[in-house]
N, C-alpha and C positions, 0 to 999 in steps of 0.2 A: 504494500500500500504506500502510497505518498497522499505527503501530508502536505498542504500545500497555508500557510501563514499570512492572514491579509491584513497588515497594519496600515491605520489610515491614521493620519495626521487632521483629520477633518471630524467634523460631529455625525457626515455619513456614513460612516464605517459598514452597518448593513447594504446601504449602496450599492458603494465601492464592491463589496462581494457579487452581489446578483452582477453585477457588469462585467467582471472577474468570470464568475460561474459563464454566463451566459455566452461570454465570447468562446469560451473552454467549449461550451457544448454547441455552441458554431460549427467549431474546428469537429468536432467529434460527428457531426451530422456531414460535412464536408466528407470525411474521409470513410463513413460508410456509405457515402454514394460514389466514390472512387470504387472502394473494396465491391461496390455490387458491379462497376463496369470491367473489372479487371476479372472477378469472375464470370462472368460472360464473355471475355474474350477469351480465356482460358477453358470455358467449357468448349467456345467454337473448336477449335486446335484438339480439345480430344472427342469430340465428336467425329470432326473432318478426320482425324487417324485411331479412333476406336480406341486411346491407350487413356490412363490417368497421367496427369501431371508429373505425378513423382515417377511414373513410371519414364517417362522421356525422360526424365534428369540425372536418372540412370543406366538408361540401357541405349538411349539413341542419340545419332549422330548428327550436323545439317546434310550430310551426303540422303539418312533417311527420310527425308521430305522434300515435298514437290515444289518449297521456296527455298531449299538450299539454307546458304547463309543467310539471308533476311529471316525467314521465318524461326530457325535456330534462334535469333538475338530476340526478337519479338516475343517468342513464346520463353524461352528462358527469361526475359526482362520482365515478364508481366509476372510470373512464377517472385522473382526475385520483389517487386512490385508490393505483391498480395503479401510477402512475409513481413516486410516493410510499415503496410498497414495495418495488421494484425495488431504489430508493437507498438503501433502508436496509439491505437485504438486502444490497448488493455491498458497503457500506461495511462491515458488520459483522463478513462470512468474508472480506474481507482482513485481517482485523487477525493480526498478527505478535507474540507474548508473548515478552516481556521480564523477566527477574528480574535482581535485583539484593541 
């Protein structure tokens, strides 16, 4: 969990939080509408070759696909992408508000 400490120097300090909170769950709304285009482009690529994800990232090559090198960078980027968001996303709704 993180704990996140919102010191205001003002007599708004509940405020200052909701504005704190609020932009935090922006960001969190933000990057679950990433995470759902990333996985639709990641289901397209294993629908179009029949395999899961992780199963290309370990057993196939770009010579296995019918874009070569482009579709290798593409579909391993979005791969590397979704983990990317995952982290951001679990770190961001643990966070715990703090006023003071």
């Amino acid at each position: 969990m993180l704990e996140l400490q919102i010191k205001s120097y003002s007599s708004e300090v509940e405020i200052d939080k909701i504005l704190v909170k609020n932009a935090i769950e922006s960001e969190i709304k933000n990057l679950q509408r990433s995470l759902e285009k990333t996985n639709y482009l990641l289901r397209q690529f294993e629908e179009k070759y029949q395999i899961s994800s992780e199963f290309f990232v370990d057993n196939w090559t770009a010579e296995d696909l019918e874009g070569g090198d482009d579709e290798y960078i593409t579909w391993f980027g979005e791969i590397k992408t979704k983990e990317k968001l995952i982290y951001s996303l679990e770190k961001l709704q643990q966070i715990k508000y703090i006023t003071k």
